[in-house]
C-alpha positions, -999 to +999 in steps of 0.1 A: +000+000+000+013+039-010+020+060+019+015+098+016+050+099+007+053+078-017+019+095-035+034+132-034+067+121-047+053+098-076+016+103-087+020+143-078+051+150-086+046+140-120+013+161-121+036+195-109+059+188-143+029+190-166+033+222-182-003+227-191-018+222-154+012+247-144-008+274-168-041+260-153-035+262-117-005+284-114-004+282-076+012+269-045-006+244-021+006+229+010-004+200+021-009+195+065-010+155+070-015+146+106-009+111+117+020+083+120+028+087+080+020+126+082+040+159+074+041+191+054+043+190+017+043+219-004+025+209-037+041+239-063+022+244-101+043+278-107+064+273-142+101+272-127+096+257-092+072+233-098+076+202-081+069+187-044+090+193-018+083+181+023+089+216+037+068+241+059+071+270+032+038+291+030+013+287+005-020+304-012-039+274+000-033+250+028-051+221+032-053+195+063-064+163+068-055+132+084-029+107+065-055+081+062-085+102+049-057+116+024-050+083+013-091+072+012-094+105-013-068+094-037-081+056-036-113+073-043-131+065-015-136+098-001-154+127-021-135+158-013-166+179-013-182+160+013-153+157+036-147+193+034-186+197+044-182+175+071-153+189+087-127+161+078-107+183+053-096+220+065-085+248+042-071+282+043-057+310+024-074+312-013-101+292-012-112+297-047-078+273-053-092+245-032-113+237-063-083+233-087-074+209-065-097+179-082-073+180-106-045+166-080-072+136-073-078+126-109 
């Protein structure tokens, strides 16, 4: 089974490199993971320091949530809409961003 880890530096990473979602979402998230496999991973889409990085840098949009309900929404098995209704996903700073995000999940 992928740890949170092993998703950002893989799965997301690669996402970070596409040029065409760096013109689409041309922003910085940072990801707050609680939990054994937790940490801080700054999720970057801005064309020439995209990538992922485990760092506590700020961001435009932060998002928290537990390492296991991040895993559940990659799986699929978690609608982010709902968890964010319900109190299991928390995010700050540009919220408008937070809905680019879907395109991380895909």
């Amino acid at each position: 089974m992928s740890t949170p880890k092993d998703i950002f530096e893989t799965r997301i990473a690669n996402k970070t490199a596409n040029a065409d979602l760096q013109k689409k979402i041309n922003a910085v998230f940072r990801f707050d993971l609680s939990g054994p496999q937790g940490g801080t991973w700054i999720v970057d889409f801005k064309p020439g320091t995209a990538g992922v990085r485990q760092a506590p840098e700020q961001a435009q949009c932060t998002v928290g949530l537990t390492d296991t309900d991040f895993l559940a929404m990659l799986d699929g098995q978690m609608d982010p809409t709902r968890a964010f209704m319900s109190g299991k996903i928390k995010v700050t700073g540009e919220m408008m961003l937070a809905m680019k995000l879907g395109q991380l999940f895909q």
